[in-house]
C-alpha positions as CSV (number, residue, x, y, z in Angstrom):
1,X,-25.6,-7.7,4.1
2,X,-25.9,-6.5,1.1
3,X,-28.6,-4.1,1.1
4,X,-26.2,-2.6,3.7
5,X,-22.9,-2.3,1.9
6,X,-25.0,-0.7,-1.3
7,X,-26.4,1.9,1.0
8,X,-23.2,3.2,2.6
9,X,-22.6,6.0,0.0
10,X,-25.9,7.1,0.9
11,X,-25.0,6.9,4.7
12,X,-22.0,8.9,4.0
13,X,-23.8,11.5,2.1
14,X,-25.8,12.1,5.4
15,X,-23.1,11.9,7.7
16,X,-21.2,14.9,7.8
17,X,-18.3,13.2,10.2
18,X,-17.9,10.2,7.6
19,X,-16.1,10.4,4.6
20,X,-17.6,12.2,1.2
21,X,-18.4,9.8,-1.5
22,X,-17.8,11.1,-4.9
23,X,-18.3,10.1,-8.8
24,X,-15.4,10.2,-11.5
25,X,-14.4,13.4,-12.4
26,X,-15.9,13.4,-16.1
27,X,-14.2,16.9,-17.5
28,X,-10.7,15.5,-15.9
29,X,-11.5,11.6,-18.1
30,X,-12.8,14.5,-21.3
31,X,-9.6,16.1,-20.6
32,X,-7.6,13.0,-20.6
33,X,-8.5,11.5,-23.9
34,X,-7.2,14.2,-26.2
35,X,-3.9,12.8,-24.7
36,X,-4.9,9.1,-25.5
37,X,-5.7,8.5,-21.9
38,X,-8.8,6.4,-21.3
39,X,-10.8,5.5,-18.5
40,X,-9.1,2.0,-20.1
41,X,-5.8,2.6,-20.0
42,X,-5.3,5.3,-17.3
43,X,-3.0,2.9,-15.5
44,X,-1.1,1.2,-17.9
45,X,3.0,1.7,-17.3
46,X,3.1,4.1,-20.7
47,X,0.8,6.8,-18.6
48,X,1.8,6.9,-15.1
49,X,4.1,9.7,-15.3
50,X,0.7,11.7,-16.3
51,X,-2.0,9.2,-14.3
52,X,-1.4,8.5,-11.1
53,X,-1.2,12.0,-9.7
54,X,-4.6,12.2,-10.5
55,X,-5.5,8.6,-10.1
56,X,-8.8,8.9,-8.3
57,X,-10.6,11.1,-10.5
58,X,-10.6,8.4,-13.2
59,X,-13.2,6.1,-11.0
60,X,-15.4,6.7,-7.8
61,X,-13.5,7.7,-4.7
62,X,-13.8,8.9,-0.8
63,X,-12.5,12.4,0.2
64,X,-10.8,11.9,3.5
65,X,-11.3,15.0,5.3
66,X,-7.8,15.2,7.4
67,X,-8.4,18.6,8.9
68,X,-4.8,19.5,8.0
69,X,-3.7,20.1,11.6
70,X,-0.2,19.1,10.6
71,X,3.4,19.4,12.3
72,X,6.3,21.2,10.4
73,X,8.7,18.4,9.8
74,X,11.8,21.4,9.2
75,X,14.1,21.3,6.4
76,X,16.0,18.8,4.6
77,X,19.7,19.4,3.7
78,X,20.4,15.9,2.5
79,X,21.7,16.1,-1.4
80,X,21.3,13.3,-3.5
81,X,23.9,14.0,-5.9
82,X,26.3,13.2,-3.7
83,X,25.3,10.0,-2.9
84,X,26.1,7.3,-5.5
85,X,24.9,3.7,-6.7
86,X,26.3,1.2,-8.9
87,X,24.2,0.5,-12.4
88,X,24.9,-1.0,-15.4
89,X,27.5,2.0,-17.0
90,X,29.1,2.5,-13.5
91,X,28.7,5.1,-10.9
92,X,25.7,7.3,-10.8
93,X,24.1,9.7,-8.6
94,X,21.1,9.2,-6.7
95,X,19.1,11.9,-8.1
96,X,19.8,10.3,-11.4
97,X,19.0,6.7,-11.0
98,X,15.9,7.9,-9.1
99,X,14.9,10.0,-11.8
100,X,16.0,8.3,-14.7
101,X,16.1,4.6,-14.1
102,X,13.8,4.2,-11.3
103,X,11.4,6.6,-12.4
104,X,10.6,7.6,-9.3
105,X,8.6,10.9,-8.9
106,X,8.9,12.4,-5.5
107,X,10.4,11.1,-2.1
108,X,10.6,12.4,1.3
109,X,13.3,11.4,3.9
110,X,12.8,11.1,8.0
111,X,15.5,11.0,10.3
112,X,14.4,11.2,14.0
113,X,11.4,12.4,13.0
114,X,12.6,15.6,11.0
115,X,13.1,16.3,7.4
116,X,16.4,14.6,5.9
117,X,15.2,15.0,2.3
118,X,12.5,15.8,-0.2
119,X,12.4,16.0,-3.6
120,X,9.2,16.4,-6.5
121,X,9.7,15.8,-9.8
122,X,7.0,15.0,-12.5
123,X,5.2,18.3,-11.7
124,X,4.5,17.4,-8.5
125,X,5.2,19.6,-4.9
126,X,4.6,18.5,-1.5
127,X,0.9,19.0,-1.7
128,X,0.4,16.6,-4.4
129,X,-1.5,13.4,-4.1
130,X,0.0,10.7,-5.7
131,X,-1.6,7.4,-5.9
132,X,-0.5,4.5,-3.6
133,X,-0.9,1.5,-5.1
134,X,-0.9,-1.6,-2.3
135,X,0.9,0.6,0.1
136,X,-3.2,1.1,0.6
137,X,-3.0,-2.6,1.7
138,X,-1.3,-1.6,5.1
139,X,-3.8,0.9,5.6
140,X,-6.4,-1.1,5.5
141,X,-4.4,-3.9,8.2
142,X,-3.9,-0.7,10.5
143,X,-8.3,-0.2,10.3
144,X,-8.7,-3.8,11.1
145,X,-5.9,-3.4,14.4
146,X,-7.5,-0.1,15.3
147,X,-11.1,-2.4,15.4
148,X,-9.5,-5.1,17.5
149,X,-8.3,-2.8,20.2
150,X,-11.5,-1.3,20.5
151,X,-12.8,-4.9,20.9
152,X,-14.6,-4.9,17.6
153,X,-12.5,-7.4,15.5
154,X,-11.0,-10.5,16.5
155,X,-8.6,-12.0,14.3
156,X,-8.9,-15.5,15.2
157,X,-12.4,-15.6,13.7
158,X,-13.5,-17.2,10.7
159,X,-14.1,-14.6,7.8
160,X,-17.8,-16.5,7.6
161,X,-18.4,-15.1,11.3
162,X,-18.3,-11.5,9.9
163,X,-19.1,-12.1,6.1
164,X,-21.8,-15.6,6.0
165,X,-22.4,-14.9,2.0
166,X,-18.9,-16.1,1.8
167,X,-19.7,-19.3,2.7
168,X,-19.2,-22.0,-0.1
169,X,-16.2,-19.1,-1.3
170,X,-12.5,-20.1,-0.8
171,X,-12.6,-18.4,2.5
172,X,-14.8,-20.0,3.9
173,X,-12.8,-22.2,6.3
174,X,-10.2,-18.7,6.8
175,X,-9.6,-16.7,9.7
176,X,-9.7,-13.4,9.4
177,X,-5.9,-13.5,10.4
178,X,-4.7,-15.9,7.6
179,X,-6.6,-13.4,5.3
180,X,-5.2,-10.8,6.4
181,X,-1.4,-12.7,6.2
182,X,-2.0,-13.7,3.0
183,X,-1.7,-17.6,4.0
184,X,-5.3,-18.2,2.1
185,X,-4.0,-19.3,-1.6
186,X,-6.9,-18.6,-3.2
187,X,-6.9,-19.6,-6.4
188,X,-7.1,-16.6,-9.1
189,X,-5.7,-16.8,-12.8
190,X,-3.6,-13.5,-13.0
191,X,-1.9,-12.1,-16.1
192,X,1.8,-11.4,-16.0
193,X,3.2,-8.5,-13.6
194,X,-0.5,-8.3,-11.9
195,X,-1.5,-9.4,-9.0
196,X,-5.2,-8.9,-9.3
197,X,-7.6,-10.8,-11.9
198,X,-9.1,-7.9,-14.0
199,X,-12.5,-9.2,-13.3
200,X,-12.0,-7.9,-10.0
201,X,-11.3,-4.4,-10.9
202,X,-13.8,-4.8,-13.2
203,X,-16.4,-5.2,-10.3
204,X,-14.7,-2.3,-9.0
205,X,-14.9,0.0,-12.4
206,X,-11.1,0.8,-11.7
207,X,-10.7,1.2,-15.4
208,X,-14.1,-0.1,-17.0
209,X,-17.6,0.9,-17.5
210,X,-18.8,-2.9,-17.7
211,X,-18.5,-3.5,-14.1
212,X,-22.0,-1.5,-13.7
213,X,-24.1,-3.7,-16.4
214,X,-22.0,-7.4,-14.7
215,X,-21.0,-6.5,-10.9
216,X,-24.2,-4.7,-9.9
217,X,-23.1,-4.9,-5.8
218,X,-19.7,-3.9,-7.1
219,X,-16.6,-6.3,-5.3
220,X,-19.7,-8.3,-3.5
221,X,-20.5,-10.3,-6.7
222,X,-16.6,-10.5,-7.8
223,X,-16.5,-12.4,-4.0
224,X,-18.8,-15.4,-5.3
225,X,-16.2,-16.3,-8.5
226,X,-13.8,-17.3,-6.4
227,X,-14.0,-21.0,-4.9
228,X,-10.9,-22.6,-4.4
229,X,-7.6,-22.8,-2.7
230,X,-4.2,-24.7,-2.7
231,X,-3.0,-26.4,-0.3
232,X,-3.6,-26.4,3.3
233,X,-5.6,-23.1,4.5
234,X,-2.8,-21.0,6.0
235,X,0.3,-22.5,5.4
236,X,1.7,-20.6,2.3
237,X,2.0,-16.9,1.4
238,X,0.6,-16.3,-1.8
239,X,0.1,-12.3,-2.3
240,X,-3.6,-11.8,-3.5
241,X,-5.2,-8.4,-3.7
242,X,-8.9,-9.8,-3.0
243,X,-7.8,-10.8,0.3
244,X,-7.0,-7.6,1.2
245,X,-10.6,-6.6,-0.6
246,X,-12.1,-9.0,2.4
247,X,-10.8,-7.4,4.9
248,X,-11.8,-4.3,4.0
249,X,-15.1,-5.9,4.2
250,X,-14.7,-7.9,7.3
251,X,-13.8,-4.2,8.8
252,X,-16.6,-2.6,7.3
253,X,-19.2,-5.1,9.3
254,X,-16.8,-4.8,12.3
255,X,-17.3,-1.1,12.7
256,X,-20.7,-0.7,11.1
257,X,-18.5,1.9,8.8
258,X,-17.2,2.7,5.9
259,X,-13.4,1.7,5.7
260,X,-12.9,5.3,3.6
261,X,-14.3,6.9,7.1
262,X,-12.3,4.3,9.3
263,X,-8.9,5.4,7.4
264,X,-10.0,9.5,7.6
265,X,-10.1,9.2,11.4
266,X,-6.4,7.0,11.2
267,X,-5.5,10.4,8.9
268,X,-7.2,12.8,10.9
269,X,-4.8,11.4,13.7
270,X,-1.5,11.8,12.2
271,X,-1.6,15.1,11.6
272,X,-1.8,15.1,7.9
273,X,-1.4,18.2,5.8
274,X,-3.2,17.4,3.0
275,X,-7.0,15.6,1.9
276,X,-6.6,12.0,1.1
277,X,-8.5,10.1,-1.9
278,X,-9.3,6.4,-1.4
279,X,-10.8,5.0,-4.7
280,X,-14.1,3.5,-4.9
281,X,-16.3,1.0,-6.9
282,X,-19.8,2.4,-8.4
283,X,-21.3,0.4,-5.4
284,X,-19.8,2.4,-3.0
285,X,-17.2,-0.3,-2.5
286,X,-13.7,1.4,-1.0
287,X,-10.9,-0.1,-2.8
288,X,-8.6,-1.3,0.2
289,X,-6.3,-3.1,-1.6
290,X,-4.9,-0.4,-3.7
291,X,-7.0,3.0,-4.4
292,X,-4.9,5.7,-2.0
293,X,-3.8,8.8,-3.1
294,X,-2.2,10.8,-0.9
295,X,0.8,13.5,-1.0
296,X,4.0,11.6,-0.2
297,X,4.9,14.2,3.1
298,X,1.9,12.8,4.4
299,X,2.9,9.4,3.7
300,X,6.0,10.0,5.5
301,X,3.8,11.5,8.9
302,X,2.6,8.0,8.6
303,X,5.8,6.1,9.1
304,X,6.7,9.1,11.4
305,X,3.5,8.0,13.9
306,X,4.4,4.0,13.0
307,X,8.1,4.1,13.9
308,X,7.4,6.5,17.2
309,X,5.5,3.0,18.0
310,X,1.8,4.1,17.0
311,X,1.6,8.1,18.9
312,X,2.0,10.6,16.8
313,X,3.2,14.3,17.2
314,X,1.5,15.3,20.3
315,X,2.1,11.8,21.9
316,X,-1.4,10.2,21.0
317,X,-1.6,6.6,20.9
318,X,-3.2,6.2,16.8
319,X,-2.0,1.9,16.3
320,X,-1.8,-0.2,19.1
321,X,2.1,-0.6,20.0
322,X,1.2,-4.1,20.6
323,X,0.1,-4.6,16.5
324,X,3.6,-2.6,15.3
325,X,5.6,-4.9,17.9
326,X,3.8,-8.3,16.3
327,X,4.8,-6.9,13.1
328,X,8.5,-6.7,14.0
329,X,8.7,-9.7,15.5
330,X,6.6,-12.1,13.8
331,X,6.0,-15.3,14.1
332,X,6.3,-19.5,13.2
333,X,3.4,-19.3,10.5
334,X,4.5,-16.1,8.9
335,X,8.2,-17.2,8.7
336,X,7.2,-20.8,7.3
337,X,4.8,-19.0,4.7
338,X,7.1,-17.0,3.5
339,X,9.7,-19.5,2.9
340,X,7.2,-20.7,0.4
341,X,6.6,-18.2,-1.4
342,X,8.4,-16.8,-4.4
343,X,9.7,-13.5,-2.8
344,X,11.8,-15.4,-0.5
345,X,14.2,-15.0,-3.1
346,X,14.2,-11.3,-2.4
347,X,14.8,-11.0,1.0
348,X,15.0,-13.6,4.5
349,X,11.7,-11.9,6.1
350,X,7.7,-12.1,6.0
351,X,5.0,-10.9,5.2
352,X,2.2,-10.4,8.0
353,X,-0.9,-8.0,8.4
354,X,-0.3,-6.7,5.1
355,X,3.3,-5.4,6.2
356,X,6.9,-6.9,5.0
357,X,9.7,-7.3,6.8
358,X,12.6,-7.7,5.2
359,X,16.6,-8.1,6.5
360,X,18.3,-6.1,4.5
361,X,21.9,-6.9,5.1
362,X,22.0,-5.3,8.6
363,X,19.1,-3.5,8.5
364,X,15.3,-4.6,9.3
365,X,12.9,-2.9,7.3
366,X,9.6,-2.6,7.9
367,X,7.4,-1.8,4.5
368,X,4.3,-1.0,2.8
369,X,4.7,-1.7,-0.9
370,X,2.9,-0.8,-4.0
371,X,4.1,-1.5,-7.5
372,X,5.6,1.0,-9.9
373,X,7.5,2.0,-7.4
374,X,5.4,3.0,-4.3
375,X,6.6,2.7,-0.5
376,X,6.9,3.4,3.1
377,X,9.7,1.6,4.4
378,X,10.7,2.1,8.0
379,X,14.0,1.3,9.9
380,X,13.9,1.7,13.3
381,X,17.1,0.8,14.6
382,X,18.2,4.4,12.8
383,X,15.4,6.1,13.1
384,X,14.7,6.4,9.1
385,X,11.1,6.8,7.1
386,X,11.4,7.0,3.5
387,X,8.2,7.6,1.5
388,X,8.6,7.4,-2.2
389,X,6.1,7.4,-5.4
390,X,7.0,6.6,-8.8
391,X,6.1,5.2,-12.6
392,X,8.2,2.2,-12.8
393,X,6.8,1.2,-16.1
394,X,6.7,-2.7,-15.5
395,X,5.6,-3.7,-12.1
396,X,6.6,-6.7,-9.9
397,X,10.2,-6.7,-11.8
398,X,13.5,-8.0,-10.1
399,X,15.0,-5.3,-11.1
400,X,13.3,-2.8,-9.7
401,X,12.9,-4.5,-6.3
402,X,17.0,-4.6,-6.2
403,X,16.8,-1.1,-7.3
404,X,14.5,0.2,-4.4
405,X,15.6,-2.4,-1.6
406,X,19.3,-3.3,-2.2
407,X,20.3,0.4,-3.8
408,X,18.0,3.3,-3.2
409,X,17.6,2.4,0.4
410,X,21.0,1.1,1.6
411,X,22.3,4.5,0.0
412,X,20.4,6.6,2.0
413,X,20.5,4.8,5.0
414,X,24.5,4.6,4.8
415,X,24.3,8.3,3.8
416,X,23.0,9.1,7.2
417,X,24.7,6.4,9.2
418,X,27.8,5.4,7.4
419,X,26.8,1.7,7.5
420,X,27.6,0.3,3.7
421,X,25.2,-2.3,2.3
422,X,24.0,-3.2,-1.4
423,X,23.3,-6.4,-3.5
424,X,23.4,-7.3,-7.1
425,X,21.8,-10.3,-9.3
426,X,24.0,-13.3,-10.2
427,X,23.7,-15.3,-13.0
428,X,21.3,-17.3,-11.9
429,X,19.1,-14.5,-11.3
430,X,19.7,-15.2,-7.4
431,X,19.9,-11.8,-5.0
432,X,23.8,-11.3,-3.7
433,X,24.4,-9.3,-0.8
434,X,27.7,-7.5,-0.3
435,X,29.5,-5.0,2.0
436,X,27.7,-5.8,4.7
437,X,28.6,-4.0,7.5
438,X,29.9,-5.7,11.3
């Protein structure tokens, strides 16, 4: 196994349909450290505003060929300065708690699948990759659904079935489906505001040059550190990123592919204007839980094709309807997981297949979240995408979950439907939602 997984950068090198494996771009990292920017600290909240348009070219990455055959989404007319929140001082535009407090650096806005808004800031323009952070962790669900309807994936698997060196790991008794729910509980020491250990990226050279020398197979080795779980396999959400890192891998054996050349094809698909990066370890190891960069239009095509239930512009069937209707409907296990789970405090929802849904006052959103200030979030009742990037400089914050999902959001949404919603903290630090509407 893996012999196998060290050898797919060589297989894509010789495989001109699969996606192009490439090293660190050294002049860029020369480059970046007269600013102070290290291969080190390229991700650290004081450089995203500079970093993470260029994320990939500090480590290893895929080029996902998308062919560019892309629809014109028209022209947006919506203006952000004449939509307003509430903040600390009172009253303020959009535009400016975007910019300003959210520091958020480009968003594009779909209404019935045509251009609402779009805005760049940071020196970006709509060809701009930006990276994704864990919005990459949806990605990587849609891959595994795209393998199960073509009847190479089942779900209700052990992991072990697809990846046996995992036996004696904490997933060793998992299904593939609790993995991929986030119901494992693996047990992993994190420092505050991450939600990876930093051996992990370590084995993954995200930002070291140790991982080399101590992680030879790259995320294969990291795999064997981790032993334990809490609780009862499945019953409480606990978001991990190395559980997303075993899917990837259980897809990978599923598909006898690369997950970057699974995810080109999902691009190729949608109709995406621009090439997509997908970070990599020195092993060849594609970093599914969090290594996309892509330009934020095309993020939008992709909550375009998901809320036009999986077809995309020319009517193609790209997800399985069946995967985005589980998603919206969930189920028992998710619900009861989620309960348990410290973002329950957030929202009533769940978390399944590396999707949330969350019931925001009247609305149901379905989203793909990063930190910083990433995501794809989806209503479907009115028709709305909104794809966003950003440099939040502290992730995993209240405060900038209530400033995406109870402000940002419920503004634009009641911009184009005139249905008023928002939310504020009380003292007790507890999520209060107001002017719902009936």
């Amino acid at each position: 196994m893996t012999k196998t997984l060290m050898a797919l950068p060589m297989l894509v090198a010789l495989n001109v349909n699969a996606a192009e494996f490439q090293s660190r771009d050294e002049a860029f990292v020369d480059n970046a450290a007269h600013h102070a920017i290290t291969i080190e600290n390229w991700d650290q909240g004081e450089n995203a505003a500079s970093t993470f348009t260029n994320a990939y070219k500090f480590t290893h990455s895929y080029k996902l060929n998308t062919q560019g055959n892309h629809e014109d989404l028209g022209t947006g007319q919506m203006n952000f300065d004449n939509i307003f929140v509430d903040d600390v001082d009172g009253q303020i535009s959009l535009n400016t708690f975007l910019r300003d407090r959210v520091k958020n650096h480009s968003m594009v806005v779909l209404r019935n699948g045509q251009l609402a808004h779009e805005h760049y800031w940071n020196n970006m323009n709509e060809n701009t990759t930006h990276l994704d952070m864990s919005v990459t962790k949806s990605f990587t669900s849609m891959a595994a659904q795209i393998a199960v309807a073509n009847g190479q994936l089942n779900m209700s698997k052990r992991v072990i079935e697809y990846l046996p060196e995992l036996k004696g790991t904490a997933w060793e008794t998992a299904t593939v489906q609790e993995v991929s729910d986030m119901r494992t509980s693996v047990v992993i020491n994190t420092p505050p505001h991450f939600s990876w250990d930093p051996r992990m990226t370590t084995a993954q050279s995200y930002n070291s040059l140790e991982g080399v020398k101590t992680y030879p197979n790259g995320i294969n080795d990291y795999f064997q550190l981790v032993t334990k779980f809490k609780g009862s396999m499945g019953e409480k959400y606990t978001y991990q990123c190395v559980n997303t890192e075993v899917l990837g891998k259980v897809v990978e054996v599923a598909t006898g592919e690369n997950l970057a050349s699974n995810l080109e094809r999902l691009w190729q698909k949608v109709g995406a204007k621009n090439d997509v990066y997908l970070m990599a370890g020195h092993a060849g190891d594609a970093m599914a839980s969090g290594g996309m960069n892509a330009s934020t239009k095309d993020l939008a095509r992709i909550g375009k094709m998901i809320i036009n239930d999986g077809k995309n512009y020319n009517g193609e069937q790209v997800l399985p309807k069946a995967f985005i209707d589980s998603l919206m409907s969930g189920n028992d296990e998710v619900r009861a997981a989620w309960k348990l789970s410290k973002e329950s405090a957030l929202a009533d929802g769940w978390y399944k297949d590396q999707f949330r849904v969350l019931n925001i006052g009247e609305h149901k959103i379905l989203a793909m979240v990063g930190i910083h200030g990433q995501v794809l979030a989806m209503d479907f009742d009115t028709d709305t995408v909104i794809a966003m990037n950003g440099g939040y400089p502290i992730s995993e914050t209240p405060r900038m979950a209530i400033s995406i999902f109870y402000k940002t959001i419920p503004a634009i949404i009641e911009a184009l439907t005139e249905q008023p919603i928002g939310a504020y903290l009380d003292e007790n630090g507890d999520v209060v939602i107001v002017g719902e509407s009936n």
